[in-house]
C-alpha positions in Angstrom: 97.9 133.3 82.9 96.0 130.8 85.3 95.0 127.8 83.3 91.3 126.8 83.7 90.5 123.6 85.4 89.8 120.5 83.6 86.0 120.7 84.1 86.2 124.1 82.0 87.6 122.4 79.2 84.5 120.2 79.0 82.4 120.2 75.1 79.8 118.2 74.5 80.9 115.0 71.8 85.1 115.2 73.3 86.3 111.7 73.8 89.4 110.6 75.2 89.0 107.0 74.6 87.0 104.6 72.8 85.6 101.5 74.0 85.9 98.2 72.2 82.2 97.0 71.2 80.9 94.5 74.2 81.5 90.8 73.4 79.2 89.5 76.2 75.6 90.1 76.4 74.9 93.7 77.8 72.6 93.6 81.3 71.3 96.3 82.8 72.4 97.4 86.3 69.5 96.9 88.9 67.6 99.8 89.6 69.1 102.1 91.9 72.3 101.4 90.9 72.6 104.3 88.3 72.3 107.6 88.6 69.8 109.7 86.2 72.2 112.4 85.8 75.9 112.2 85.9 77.7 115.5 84.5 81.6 114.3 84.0 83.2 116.4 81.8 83.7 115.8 78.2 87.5 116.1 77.0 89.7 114.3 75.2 93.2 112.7 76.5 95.5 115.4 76.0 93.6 117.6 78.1 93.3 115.1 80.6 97.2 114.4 80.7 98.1 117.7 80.9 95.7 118.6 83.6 97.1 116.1 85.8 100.6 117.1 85.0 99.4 120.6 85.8 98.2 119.6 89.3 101.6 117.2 90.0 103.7 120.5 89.0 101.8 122.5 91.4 102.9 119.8 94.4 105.7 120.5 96.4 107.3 117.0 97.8 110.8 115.7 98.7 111.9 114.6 95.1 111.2 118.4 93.8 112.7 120.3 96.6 114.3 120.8 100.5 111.6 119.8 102.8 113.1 120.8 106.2 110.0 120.1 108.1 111.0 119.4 111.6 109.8 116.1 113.0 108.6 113.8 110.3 112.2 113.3 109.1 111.6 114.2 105.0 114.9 112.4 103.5 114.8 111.7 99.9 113.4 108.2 99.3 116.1 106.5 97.1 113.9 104.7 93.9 116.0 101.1 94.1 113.5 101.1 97.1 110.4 101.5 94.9 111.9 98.9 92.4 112.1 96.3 95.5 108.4 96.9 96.5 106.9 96.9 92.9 109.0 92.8 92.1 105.9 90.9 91.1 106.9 87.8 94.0 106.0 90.9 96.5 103.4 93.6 94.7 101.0 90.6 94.0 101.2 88.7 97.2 97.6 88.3 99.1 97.6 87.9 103.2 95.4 84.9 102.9 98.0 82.7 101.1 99.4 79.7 102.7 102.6 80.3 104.6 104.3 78.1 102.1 103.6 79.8 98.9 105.3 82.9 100.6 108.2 82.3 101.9 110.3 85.2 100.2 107.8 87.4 102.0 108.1 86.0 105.4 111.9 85.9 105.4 112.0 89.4 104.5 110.0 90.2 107.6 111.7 88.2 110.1 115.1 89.8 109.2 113.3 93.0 109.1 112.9 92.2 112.7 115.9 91.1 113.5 117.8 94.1 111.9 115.0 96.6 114.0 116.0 94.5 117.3 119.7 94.7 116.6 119.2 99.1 115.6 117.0 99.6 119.1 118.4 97.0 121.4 115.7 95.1 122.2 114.6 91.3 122.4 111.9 91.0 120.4 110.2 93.1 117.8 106.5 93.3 115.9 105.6 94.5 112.6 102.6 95.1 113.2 101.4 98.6 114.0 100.4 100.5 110.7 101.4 103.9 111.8 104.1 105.6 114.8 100.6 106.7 116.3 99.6 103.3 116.5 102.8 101.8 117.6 102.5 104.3 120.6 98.5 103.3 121.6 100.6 99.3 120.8 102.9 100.6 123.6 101.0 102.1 126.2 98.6 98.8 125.6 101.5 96.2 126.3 102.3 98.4 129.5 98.9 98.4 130.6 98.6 95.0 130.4 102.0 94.2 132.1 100.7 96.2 135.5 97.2 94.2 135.0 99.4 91.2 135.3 101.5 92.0 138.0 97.8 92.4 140.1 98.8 96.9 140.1 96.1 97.6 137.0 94.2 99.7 138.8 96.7 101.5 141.0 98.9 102.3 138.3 96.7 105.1 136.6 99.7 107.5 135.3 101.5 108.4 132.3 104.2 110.7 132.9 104.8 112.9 129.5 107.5 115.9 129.5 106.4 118.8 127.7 108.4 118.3 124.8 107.4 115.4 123.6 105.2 114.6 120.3 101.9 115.6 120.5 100.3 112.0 119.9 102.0 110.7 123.5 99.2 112.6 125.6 96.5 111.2 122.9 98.0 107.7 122.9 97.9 107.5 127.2 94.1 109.0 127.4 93.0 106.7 124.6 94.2 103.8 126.9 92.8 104.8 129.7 95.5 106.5 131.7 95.9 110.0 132.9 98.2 112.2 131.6 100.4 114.1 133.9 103.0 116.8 132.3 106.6 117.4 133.4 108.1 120.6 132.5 111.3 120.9 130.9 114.2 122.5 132.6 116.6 126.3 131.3 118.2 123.6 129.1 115.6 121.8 128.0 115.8 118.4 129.7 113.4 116.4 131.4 112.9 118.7 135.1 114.3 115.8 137.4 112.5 117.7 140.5 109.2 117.4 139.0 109.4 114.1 137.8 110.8 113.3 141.2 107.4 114.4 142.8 105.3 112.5 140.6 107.5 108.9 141.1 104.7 107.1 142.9 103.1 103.7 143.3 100.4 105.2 140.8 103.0 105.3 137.9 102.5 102.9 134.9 104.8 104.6 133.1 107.2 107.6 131.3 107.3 108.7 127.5 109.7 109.8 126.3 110.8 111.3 122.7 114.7 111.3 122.8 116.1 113.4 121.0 113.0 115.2 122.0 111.2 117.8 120.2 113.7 120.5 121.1 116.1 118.3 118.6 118.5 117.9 121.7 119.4 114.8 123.7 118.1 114.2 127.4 121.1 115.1 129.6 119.1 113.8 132.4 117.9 110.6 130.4 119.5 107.8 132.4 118.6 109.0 135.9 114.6 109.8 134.6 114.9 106.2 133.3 115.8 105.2 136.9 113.6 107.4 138.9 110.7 105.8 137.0 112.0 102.1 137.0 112.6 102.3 140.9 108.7 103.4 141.4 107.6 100.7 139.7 107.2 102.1 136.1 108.2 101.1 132.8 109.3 103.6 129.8 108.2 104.0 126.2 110.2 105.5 123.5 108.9 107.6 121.2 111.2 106.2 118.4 110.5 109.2 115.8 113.7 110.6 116.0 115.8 107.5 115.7 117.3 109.4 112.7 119.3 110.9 114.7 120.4 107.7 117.2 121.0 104.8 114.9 124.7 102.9 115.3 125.6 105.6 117.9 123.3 104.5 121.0 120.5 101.7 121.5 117.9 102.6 123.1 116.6 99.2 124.5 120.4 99.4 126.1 119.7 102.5 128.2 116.6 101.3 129.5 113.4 101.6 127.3 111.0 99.1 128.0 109.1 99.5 124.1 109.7 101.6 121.5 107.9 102.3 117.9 109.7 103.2 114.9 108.8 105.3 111.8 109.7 103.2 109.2 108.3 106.3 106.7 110.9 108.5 108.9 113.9 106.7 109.4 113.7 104.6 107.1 113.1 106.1 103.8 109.4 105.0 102.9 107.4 108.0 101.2 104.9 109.3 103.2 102.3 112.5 103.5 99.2 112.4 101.4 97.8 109.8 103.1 99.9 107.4 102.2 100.8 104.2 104.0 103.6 104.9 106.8 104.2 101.9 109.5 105.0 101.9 113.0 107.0 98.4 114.7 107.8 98.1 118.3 110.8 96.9 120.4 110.3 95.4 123.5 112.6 94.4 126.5 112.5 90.7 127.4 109.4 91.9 130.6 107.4 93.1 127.8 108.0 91.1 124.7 105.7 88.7 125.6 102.5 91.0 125.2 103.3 92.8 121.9 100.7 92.8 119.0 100.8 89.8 116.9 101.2 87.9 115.0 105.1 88.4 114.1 107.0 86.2 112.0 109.5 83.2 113.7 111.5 80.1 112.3 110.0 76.8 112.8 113.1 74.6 113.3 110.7 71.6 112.8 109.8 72.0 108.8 111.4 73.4 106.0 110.8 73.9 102.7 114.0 72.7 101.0 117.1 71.3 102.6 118.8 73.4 104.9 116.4 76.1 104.1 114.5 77.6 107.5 110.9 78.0 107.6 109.4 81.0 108.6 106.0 80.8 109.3 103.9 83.3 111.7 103.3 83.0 115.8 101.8 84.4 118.4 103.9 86.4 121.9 102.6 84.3 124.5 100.6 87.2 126.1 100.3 89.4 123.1 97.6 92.3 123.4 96.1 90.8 119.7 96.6 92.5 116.4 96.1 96.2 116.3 95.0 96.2 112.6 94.0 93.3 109.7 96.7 91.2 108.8 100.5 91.7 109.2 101.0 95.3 108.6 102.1 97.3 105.0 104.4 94.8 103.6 105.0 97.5 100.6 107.2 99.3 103.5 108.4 96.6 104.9 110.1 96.4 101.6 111.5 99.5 101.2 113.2 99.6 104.6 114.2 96.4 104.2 115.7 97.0 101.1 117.2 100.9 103.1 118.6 99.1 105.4 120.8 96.1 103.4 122.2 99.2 101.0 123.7 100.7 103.8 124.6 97.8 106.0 127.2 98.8 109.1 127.1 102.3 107.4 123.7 103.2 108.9 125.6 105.0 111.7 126.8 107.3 108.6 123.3 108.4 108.2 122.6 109.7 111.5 126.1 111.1 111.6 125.1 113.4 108.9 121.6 114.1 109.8 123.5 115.7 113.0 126.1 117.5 111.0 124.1 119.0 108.7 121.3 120.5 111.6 124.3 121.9 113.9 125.6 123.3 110.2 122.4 124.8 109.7 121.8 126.1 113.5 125.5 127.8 113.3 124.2 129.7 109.7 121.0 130.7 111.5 122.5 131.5 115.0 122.6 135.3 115.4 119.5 135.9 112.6 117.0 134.6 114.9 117.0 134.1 118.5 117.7 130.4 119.6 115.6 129.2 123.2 117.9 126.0 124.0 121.5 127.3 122.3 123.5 123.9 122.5 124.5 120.9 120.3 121.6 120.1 118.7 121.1 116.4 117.2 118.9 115.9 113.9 116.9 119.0 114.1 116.7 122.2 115.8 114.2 125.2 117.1 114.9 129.0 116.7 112.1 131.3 117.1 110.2 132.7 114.1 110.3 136.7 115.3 112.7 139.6 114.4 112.8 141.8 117.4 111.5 145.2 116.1 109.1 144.0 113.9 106.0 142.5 113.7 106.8 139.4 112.1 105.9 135.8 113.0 106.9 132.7 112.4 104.2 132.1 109.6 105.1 135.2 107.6 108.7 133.7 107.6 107.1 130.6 106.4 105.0 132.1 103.6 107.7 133.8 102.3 110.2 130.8 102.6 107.4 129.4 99.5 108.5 132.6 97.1 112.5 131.8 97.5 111.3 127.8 96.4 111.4 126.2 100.1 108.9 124.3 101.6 108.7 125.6 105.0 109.9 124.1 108.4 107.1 123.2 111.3 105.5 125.7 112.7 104.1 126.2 116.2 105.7 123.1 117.7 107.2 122.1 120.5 104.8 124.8 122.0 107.1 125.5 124.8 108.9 128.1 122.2 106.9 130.8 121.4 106.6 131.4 117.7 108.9 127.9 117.1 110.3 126.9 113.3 111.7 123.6 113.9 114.0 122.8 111.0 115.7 119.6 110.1 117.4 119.2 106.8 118.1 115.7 107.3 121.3 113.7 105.7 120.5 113.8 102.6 120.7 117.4 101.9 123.7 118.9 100.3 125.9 122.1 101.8 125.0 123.8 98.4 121.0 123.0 99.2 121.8 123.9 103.3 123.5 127.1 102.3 120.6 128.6 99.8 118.0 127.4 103.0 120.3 129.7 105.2 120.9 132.7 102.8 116.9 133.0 102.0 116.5 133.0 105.6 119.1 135.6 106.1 117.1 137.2 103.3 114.1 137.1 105.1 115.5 138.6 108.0 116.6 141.5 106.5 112.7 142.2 104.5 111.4 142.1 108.0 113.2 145.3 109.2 113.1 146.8 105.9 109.6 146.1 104.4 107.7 144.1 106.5 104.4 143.6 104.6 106.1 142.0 101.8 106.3 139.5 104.2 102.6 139.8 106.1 101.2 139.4 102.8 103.9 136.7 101.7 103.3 134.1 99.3 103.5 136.3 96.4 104.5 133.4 93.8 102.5 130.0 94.8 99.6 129.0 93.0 97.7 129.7 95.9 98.3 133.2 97.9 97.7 133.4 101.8 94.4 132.8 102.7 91.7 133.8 105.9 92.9 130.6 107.7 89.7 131.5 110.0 87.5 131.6 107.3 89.6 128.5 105.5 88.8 126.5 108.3 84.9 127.3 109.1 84.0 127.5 105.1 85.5 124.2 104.1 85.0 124.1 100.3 85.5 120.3 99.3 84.1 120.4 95.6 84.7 122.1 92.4 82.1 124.6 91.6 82.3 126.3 88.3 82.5 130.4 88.2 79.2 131.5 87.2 78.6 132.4 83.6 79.2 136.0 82.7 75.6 137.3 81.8 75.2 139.5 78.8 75.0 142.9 79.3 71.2 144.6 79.1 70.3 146.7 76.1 69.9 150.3 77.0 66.7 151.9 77.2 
């Protein structure tokens, strides 16, 4: 039986708590200030509790179940992280304090850093970008202003983006003023060296790149699209979102990248979805160090706070673009990828080890069940295409019905170069037990599209929620609880 919302439990006189009696004189608020009419509902604190607890059951996140949702790297976030980011000296700092009073703070940064330039390979890196989005616009910013310097600002009006990259690398180039020019991908799903050849001008400020890309495989042709673009003049931004898969096996400030942001909520372990706080730092080779956001955190050799003791205190790149939000970024992450970080030490190359062992594991169970576009070693995640030939199912009626056998489904739709894509990555911190049910319910799935296909077309048939008129979903937003009208009483007869 559906349980009625907490707003149908209202009755006029329910409490759930009781105020203590004022012991400061009352004062009215100023008019306009408070509303007439304000119709919260009336219930006491057990229904409150277990309403909430209602709604949290109903939530599907990383900590209930496998999240293989390709791209945004969904690893379990280990809790000693939490602990780190809720120790008072940290939860109750303020960004206005004196440099002095927060010390602990700043030193946790600046290693931060220096573990993040040691990872990538770069020279210098900043903290400050809030989000991988706005490490990118960071980026493309920092490149800008390079050609500006070098005099070639207005001549260098490209941004060369392959077709599998993310989806913000287009957005992030036209929001900074550049044009966006596409290179296709080649039969095995590598940058297309002919066509970035014939775009390698003196109007080139520069190439994104996603590496692995979106296809979950690794650039063969990476090095020589690095130096087609470098010899034209152009520099080369990392999209560092799949570092997962990278990290203690190759740098990529070492093969060439000019800048590079990483997802700290990716790699790293912070939580995010929900709208929750994510961040986004940049590497930068020695050319372009000198313009990245600021301010970042340094040493000053010439104070200290106790003998022997370094000061850390904050400075300014000596051609930085400025800050690209208030203050020094979420220092909450910083924490927890701090704290990620020094609890696995040298071992980090481990973790991307098994991120790649446990995709290929997965692409081998699934290889045969569904058709695969780009059928090689994959890295941290991997694309098949959602379609059963002989049937009519797509990609989203594997996905709905993924939610009846108690998965959250892979991403759907993207890369677009694959028609009816799921790209699936279980990440390295999902069991073979938890890999092989994944595969098996697939399998499953397979088998109900040749044999009873509208289970699946009308697939979820267990969620809280069953499929809905995504047309309709999205023109008729409802935003607000409305209650069900009142059943009326029935009219006497004549």
């Amino acid at each position: 039986m559906t349980e009625p919302l907490i707003f149908e439990y209202s009755v006029p006189g329910r409490r759930g708590v009781e105020l203590p009696e004022p012991d400061v004189p009352e004062t009215p608020l100023p008019e306009g200030f408070q509303r007439a009419d304000l119709p919260l509902p009336e219930v006491s604190e057990v229904d409150v509790v277990r309403h909430f607890l209602r709604l949290s059951q109903m939530n599907y996140g990383v900590d209930k179940g496998f999240y293989p949702l390709g791209s945004c790297t969904m690893k379990y976030n280990p809790k000693i992280n939490e602990e780190m980011a809720r120790l008072p000296g940290f939860a109750h700092l303020h960004p206005y304090q004196d440099p002095e009073t927060v010390q602990g703070a700043l030193a946790l940064m600046y290693h931060l850093q220096e573990f993040l330039k040691e990872i990538g390979g770069f020279a210098a890196v900043s903290l400050q970008p809030a989000a991988g989005s706005q490490g990118e616009l960071a980026g493309i910013l920092m490149i800008r202003a390079y050609h500006r310097d070098r005099g070639e600002g207005k001549k260098r009006i490209k941004m060369l983006i392959p077709d599998s990259a993310h989806g913000t690398n287009p957005a992030s180039s036209a929001m900074a003023g550049l044009q966006v020019v596409n290179i296709p991908s080649d039969r095995r799903g590598n940058i297309d060296l002919d066509a970035l050849r014939k775009e390698c001008d003196e109007t080139v400020a520069g190439l994104m790149i996603t590496n692995p890309n979106t296809l979950g495989l690794f650039d063969e042709n990476l090095l020589e699209a690095i130096d087609l673009v470098h010899r034209c003049g152009g520099l080369i931004y990392g999209d560092g979102a799949n570092m997962n898969a990278l990290m203690g096996i190759c740098k990529p400030g070492a093969m060439g990248f000019d800048v590079m942001h990483y997802n700290l909520h990716k790699t790293f372990s912070t939580p995010h979805g929900g709208g929750g706080p994510g961040a986004g730092p940049i590497g930068a080779s020695e050319r372009l160090a000198p313009y990245l956001p600021g301010p970042i955190v340094a040493i000053d050799r010439e104070r200290t706070v106790r003998p022997d003791e370094p000061f850390y205190t904050f400075v300014w790149p000596e051609r930085s673009i400025g800050r690209v939000r208030a203050f020094h970024g979420h220092f909450g992450v910083f924490v927890r990828a701090y704290t990620y970080i020094r609890m696995h030490g040298p071992r980090l190359r481990e973790v991307s080890e098994a991120a790649v062992l446990n995709a290929n594991y997965l692409l081998a169970r699934l290889r045969g069940i569904y058709p695969v576009p780009y059928d090689r070693l994959c890295k941290h995640e991997f694309v098949i295409m959602g379609k059963i030939p002989g049937t009519p199912i797509r990609a989203l009626d594997i996905s709905k019905r993924l939610m009846d056998y108690g998965f959250h489904p892979p991403t759907n739709y993207f890369p677009l170069i694959v028609p009816e894509a799921l790209m699936i990555e279980p990440t390295e911190t999902e069991s073979k037990a938890t890999l092989d049910a994944f595969a098996e319910a697939m399998r499953r799935i397979a088998e109900e599209a040749r044999e009873d296909p509208e289970r699946l077309q009308q697939a979820p048939h267990t969620t809280p929620v069953r499929r809905l008129d995504e047309a309709r979903a999205a023109r008729s937003l409802v935003l607000r609880y409305a209650p069900a009208p009142a059943p009326q009483p029935a009219s006497e007869p004549r």
